[in-house]
matplotlib code that plots the C-alpha trace (Angstrom):
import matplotlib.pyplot as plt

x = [-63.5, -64.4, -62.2, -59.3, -60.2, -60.0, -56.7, -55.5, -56.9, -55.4, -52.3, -52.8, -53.4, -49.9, -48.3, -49.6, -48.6, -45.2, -44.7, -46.0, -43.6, -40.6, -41.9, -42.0, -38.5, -37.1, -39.1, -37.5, -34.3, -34.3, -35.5, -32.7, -30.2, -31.2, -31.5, -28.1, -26.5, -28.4, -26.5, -23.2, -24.0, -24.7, -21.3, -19.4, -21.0, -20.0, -16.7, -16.6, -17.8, -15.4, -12.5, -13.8, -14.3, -10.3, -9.3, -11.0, -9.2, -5.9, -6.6, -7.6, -4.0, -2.1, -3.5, -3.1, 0.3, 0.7, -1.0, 1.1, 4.4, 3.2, 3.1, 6.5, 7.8, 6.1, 7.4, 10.7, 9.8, 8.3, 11.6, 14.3, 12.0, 9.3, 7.0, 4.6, 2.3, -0.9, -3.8, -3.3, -6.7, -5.1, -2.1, -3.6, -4.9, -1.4, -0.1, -2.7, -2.5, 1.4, 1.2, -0.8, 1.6, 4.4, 3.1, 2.0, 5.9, 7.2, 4.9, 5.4, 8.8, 8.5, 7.6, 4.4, 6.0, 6.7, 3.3, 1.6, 3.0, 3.2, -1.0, -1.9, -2.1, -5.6, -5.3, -2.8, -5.5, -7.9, -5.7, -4.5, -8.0, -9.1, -6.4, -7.9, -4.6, -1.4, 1.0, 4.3, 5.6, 4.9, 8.6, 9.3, 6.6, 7.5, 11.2, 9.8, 7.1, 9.8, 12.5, 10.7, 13.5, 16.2, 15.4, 13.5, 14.0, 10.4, 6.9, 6.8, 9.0, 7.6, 4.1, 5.4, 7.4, 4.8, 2.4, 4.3, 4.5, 0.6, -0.8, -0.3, -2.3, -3.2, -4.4]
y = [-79.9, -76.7, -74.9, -77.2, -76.4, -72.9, -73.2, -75.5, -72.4, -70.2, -71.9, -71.9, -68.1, -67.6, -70.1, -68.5, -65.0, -65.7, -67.8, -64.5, -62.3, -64.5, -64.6, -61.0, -60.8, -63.0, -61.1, -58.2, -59.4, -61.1, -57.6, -55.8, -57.7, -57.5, -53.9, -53.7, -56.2, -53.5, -51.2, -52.7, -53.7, -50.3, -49.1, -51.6, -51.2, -47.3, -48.3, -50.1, -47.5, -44.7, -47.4, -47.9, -44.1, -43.6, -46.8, -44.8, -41.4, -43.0, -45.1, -41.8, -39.8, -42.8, -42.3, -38.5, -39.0, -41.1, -38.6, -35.8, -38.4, -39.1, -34.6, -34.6, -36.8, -34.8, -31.5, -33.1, -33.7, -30.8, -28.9, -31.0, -31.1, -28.4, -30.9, -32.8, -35.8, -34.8, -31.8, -28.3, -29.3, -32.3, -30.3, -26.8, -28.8, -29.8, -26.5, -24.5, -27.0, -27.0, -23.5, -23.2, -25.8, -23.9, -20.4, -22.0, -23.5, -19.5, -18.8, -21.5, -20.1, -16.7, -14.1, -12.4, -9.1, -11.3, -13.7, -10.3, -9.9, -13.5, -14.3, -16.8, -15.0, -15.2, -13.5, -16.6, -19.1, -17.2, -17.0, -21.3, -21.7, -19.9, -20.5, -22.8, -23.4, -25.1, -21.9, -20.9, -20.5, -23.7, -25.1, -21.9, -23.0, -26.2, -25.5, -22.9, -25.2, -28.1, -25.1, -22.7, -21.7, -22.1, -18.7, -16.6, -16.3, -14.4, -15.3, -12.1, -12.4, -16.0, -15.0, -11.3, -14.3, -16.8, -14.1, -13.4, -16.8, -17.3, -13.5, -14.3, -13.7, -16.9, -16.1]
z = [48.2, 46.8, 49.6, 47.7, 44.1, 45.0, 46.9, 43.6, 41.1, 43.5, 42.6, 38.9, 38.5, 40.9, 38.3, 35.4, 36.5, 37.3, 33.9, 32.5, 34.4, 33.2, 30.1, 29.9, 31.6, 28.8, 25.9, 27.5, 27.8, 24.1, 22.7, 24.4, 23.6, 20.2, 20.0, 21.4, 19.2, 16.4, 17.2, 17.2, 14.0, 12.8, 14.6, 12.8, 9.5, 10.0, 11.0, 7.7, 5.6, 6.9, 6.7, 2.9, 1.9, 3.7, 1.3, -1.4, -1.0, 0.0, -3.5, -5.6, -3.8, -4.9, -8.5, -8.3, -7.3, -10.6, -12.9, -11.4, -11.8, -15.4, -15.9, -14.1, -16.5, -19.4, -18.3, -18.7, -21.8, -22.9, -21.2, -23.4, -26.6, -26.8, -27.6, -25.7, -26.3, -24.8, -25.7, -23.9, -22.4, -20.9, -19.3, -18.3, -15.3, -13.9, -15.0, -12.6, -9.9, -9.7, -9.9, -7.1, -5.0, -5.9, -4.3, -1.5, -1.3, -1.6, 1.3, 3.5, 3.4, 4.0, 7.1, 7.3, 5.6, 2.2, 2.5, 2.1, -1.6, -2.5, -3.5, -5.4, -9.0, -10.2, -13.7, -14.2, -13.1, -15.3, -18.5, -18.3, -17.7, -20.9, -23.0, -25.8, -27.7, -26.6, -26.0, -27.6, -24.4, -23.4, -23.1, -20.6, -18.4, -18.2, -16.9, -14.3, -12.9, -12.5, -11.0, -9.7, -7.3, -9.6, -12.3, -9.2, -5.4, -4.5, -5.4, -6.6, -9.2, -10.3, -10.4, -12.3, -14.8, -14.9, -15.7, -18.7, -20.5, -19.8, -20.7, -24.6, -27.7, -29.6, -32.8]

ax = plt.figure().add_subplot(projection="3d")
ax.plot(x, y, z, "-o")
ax.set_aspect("equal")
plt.show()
């Protein structure tokens, strides 16, 4: 009888280990699975985020594009009226960054030989940027920022022009 307790324990343990083993197997399996699906989540919640922060800048171009309509629009304005209906510190802004778009224009359209003499005018930046009062010379700027191309054929000549109207004395 003991020889058949002892086959019967025998038994047991051999049951007991392989429930353990399958229970480790499905442990291992459930952890695994779990970690994966982890990291799919974490993919897709990346994939979220970069589709939010591309909503985000395609949002904030849109309402660029709508602040630079809006100075497009004042320009006009300023062109046909000499007056305006916003602060200098509200405009200088547009003024530098259309200046800026319109060099870059010049050059885009130039060879090598021109793109040499056709910079970027930093002594402009530096004046629009430290220019506390609206200028006199305002309506001028406004009618070379919207026609660049119509008064001057060369970056040269804009930026010797431009340079002008902005290097003033406001007493």
């Amino acid at each position: 009888m003991t020889e058949k307790n002892n086959e019967i324990e025998d038994e047991e343990k051999i049951e007991n280990k392989l429930e353990n083993k399958i229970e480790n197997n499905i442990e291992n399996k459930i952890e695994d699975e779990i970690s994966e699906n982890n990291k799919e989540i974490k993919e897709n919640n990346n994939n979220i985020e970069e589709n939010n922060n591309k909503n985000d800048d395609k949002t904030n171009e849109l309402k660029n594009n709508e602040k630079n309509i809006d100075f497009i629009k004042e320009l006009n304005y300023i062109k046909n009226s000499s007056k305006t209906n916003y602060s200098w510190d509200e405009l200088k802004h547009y003024f530098i960054e259309n200046y800026k778009s319109i060099i870059n224009n010049f050059i885009d359209n130039k060879n090598e030989e021109e793109k040499t003499n056709s910079n970027i005018d930093e002594e402009i930046i530096y004046y629009l940027t430290n220019m506390s009062k609206m200028p006199f010379t305002l309506q001028r700027m406004a009618e070379l920022i919207l026609e660049p191309k119509k008064y001057y054929e060369t970056p040269f000549k804009f930026n010797y022009a431009f340079k002008k109207l902005v290097n003033i004395k406001l007493d």
